[in-house]
Structures are given as C-alpha cells and as structure tokens.
N, C-alpha and C positions, 0 to 999 in steps of 0.2 A: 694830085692836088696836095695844098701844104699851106698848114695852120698851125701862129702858134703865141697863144695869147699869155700874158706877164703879170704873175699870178705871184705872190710873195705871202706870207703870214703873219704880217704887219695888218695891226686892227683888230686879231683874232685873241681874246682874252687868254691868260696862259699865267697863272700866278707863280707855277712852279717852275714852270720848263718842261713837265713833263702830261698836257693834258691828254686827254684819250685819245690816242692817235685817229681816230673815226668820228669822235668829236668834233675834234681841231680840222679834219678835214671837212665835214659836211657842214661845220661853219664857212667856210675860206668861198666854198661852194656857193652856198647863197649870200656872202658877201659880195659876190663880183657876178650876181644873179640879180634879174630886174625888183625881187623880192626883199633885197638885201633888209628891210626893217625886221626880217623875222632871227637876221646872224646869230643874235643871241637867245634870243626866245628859243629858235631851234633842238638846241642842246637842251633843254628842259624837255620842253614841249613831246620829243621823239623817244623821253624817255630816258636820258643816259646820264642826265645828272644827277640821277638816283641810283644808276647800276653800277655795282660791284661783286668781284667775282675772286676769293681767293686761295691761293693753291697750298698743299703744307710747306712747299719747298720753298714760294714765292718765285718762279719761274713766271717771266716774264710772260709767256705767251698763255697764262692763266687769264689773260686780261681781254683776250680775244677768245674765246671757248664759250661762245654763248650762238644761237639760233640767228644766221646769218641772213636765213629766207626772211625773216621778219622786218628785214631795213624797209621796203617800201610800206608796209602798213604803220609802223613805228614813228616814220618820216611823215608821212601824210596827216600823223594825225596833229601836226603843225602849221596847217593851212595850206604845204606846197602837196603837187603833183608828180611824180616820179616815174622813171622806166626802171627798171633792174632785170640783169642777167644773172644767176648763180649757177653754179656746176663743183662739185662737193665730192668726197669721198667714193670711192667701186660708181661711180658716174664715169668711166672711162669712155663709154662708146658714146656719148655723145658728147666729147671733149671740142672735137671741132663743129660742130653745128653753136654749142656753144659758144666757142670764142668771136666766130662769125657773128655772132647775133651781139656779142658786146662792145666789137670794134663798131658794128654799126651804129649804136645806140651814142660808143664813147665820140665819134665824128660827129653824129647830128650834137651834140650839146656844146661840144668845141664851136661848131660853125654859129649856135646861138650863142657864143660868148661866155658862156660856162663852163670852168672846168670840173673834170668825171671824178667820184670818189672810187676807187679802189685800192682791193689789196693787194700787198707785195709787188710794190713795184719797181722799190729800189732798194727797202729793206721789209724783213718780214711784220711785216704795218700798215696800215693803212696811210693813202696819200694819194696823192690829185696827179690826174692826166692832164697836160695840159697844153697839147698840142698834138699833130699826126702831119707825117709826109708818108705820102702814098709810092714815094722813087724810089725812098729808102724804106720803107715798110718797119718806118721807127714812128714808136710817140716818146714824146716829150714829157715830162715826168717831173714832178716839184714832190722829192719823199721827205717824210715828215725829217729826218734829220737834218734838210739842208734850206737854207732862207728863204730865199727867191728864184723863179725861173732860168734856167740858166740853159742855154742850146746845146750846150757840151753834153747836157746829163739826159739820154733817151734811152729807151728801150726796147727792142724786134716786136714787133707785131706779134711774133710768132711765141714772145717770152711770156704774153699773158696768160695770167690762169697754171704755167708751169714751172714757176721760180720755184724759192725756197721751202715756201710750203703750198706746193702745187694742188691748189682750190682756187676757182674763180668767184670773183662778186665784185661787181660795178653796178654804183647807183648812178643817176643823172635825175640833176632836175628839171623838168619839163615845164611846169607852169604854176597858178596859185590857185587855192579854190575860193569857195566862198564861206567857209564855215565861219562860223561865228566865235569870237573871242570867250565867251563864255563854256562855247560846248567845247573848245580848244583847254581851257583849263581844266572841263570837269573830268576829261579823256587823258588830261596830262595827271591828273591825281589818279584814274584809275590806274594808268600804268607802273606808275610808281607804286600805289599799292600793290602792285602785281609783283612786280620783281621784287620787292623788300620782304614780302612774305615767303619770298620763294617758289612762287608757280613758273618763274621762266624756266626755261631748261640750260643747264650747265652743269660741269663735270665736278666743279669745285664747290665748295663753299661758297654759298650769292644771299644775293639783299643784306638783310640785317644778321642771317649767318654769319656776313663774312667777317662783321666786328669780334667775335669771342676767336675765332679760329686767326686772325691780325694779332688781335692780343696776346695770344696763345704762346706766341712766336716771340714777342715782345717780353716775355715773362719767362720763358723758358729757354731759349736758344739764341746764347749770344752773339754765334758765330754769321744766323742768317739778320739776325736781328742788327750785327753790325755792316754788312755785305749792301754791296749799289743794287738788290735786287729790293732791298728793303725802302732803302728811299725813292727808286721805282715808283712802289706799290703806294706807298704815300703821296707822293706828288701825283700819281695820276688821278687818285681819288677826291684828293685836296684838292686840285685846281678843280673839279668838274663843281665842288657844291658849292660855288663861289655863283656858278651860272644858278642853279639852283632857287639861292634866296634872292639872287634878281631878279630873277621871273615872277616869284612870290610877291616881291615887292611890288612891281611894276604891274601885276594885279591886284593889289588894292587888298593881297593876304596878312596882314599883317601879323597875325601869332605866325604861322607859317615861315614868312620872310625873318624873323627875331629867331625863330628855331635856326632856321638854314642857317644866317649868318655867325649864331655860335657853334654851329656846326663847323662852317669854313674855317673861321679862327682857327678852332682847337685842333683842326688837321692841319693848317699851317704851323701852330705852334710846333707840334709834332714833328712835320717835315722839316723846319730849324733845328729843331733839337737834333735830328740824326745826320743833317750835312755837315751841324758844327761842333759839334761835340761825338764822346767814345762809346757807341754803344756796345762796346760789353760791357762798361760798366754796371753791374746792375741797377744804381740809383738813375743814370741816365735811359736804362731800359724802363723802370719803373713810371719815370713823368711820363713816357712817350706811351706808355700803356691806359696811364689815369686817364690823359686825354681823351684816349680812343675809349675809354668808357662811358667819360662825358657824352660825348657823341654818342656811343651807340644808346644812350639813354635820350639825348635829343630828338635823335631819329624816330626813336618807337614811339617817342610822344607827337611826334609830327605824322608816322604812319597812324596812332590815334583818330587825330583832328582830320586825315586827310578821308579816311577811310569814312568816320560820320556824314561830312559834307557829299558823298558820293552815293551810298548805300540808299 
C-alpha cells in the first residue's frame, strides 16, 4: 500500500525561522488534524512555550536533551489524544519490536490524514512523516529544514529510530478529549511552573536557569556570542514566547499575556541585534544581554502570578 499526503509549513507561526523544531512540528500535526483549532494553543498548552534548555557551548542539540517519554502526557494536556512509541539509549534489544510498533502507529495516522511527529528523520530534529509505500519500504518525510512535501525526499523504513542520533520517538494524534478549557489552562500554568523552576529533567541549564547561564555567554565570550549557534539559541526561544502570550491572551490572561508579549519583543529585539550587527562587539554583546535580563525578570514575575493562580 502507498500514502502520501501534502503537508507544507505554511500557516505554522515561526517569527524567526528558527522555532522549536518539535513545536513547529506538533503544530503542522494538528493543523492538517480534524482538531486543527488547537495549532496554536498547542505549543503553549504541551508546555513548550515556556521551555528552555542551555548548554555553556550553545551546541545546538542542547535544545533537544530534555525527557522524551513525556510527549504524550505533555501533549494531552491540550485537549488532544495520542499514541507514542519511544526507544532510547542501552534499549538495543528491543530496537526492532520497537520500530515495528512505530511504523504501525506512523501508517494508521497517515491513513487518518495526519501526518506523524518524529525525530531525525531527515536531519537531527524533529519533523513530520508524511507518507509510507509499503513496495519500497520508504516514508516520505517533510524535515524541518525543507518547505513542503516533496516525493523525492523519503526515507528506508529500516532508517528509523537509527539515523544520526539513533533514539527513537514518534508521536501521532489520535483524537480530541473533552477537557475543559479552563482545567486546559490551569494544567498549562502548572507545567510551565514546572519546567521554569527547574523540576524537569535535563542535562543543561532549563527554565528560568537558562537566562543567567544565555547571559553569561553574552557577557563574557565574544567568539560563541558572535557564532550562528548563538542566533540558534535566540531565534528558538524567541519564536516559542510569541505562542506563549497568545495563549494568555486568548484566555482572557491579561497581566500574563502583557508579560509574554514583552517578553517576545525583547527576545526578538535580541535575535535582530545578533543577525545584524557584530557581536564581538562588547557594546553589541552588552544590549543583547540587557534584553535577556529584562526577560528573565518578566519571566519570574509571570512564574510569580502563574504559580498563585495554581497552588
């Protein structure tokens, strides 16, 4: 059999170019999902427009080093319903029971017109399946660096789970629940306090750590400070809190929503500052550090407010 549905990431908010690659995809997901009103809420909702995670080198894959098993309770607690397969780390002997069970899961979501989030599929990232032939024992694959569906770009059945950084994890959405929009938010503050405080697990510096240890970088080390891992780590962060105070807005948060969105700003401004101008500079490293002070002072005052409403 052979499916293979045209999937692009057109519609899916992205202020920098660079939003979290598991973001951007588990929006794309429920945009071409019978659910699609929750695209944007999503990102909020699961928890990720609040998470940050960073490394002292600024190595890209600091951005992905966080508790993998937790996509479907993370995801769910934004009204949808999920299947997830994962397979991790000295998990070798059940490498193939696993994969079998994710090609399964990533077919049934294709065949209901959804395409599958996974990682590493075309680069070490997250990005959407979005098709399967069973003659050639290929899927089809939309990875985050390329625009739209295209048949040229698939990949072996046999490659998942064992590319570049060989761990599996595929989500699919399955269906909607019925939770209530209120208990949706009061579950979306608690996670966000969760992670900002630091209770998730990760290798690096997270939540509201990650600001002094960003800064640190900013202040002291021209060379990573003026390097594309730096505007990386900016643009990823920046595009996510843009989803953030819309969500806040769109429930009726309003101190909340006013935090977020000075929050977006000032990591936009930042992320201009470092595409367009010399960060060795010091004075150019300097604004781009203020910024992120602002913010991380926005933030504690929103983990404040969010933390009352919750407790």
């Amino acid at each position: 059999m052979k499916k293979q549905l045209n999937n692009s990431w057109n519609g899916i908010p992205d202020a920098t170019g660079y939003l979290f690659s598991f973001a951007k995809s588990l929006a794309c997901a429920v945009k071409n999902s019978p659910w699609s009103e929750y695209t944007e809420d999503i990102v909020a909702t699961s928890g990720f427009a609040f998470r940050m995670w960073v490394s002292k080198d600024l190595c890209p894959s600091a951005t992905s080093i966080w508790d993998f098993s937790n996509q479907k309770r993370w995801v769910e607690n934004g009204g949808l319903i999920c299947d997830y397969v994962g397979r991790y780390w000295d998990q070798e002997h059940i490498e193939e029971e696993k994969r079998l069970e994710a090609i399964k899961i990533i077919k049934a979501s294709i065949d209901r017109g959804i395409p599958a989030v996974s990682w590493d599929i075309g680069v070490p990232e997250w990005g959407l399946i979005t098709g399967y032939d069973d003659a050639s024992q290929m899927f089809y694959i939309l990875p985050i660096n390329t625009e739209k569906s295209d048949p040229a770009i698939n990949m072996p059945y046999d490659a998942l789970g064992k590319r570049e950084i060989p761990i599996l994890s595929v989500l699919t959405i399955t269906g909607g629940s019925d939770k209530a929009k209120e208990d949706i938010l009061r579950d979306t503050m608690k996670l966000a306090v969760h992670h900002l405080k630091g209770k998730e697990w990760c290798e690096n510096a997270k939540g509201l750590d990650a600001y002094p240890a960003l800064i640190r970088i900013f202040e002291d080390n021209p060379d990573i400070s003026a390097s594309w891992n730096a505007e990386y780590f900016l643009g990823t962060y920046g595009a996510l809190k843009e989803y953030a105070y819309k969500y806040f807005e769109k429930a009726g948060r309003t101190e909340l929503a006013e935090l977020y969105r000075n929050v977006f700003h000032a990591w936009m401004e930042a992320f201009k500052i470092k595409t367009n101008e010399d960060a060795t500079l010091p004075e150019t490293r300097a604004r781009i550090a203020s910024l992120l002070k602002s913010t991380y002072e926005n933030e504690t005052k929103a983990v404040r407010i969010m933390e009352s409403l919750v407790i």
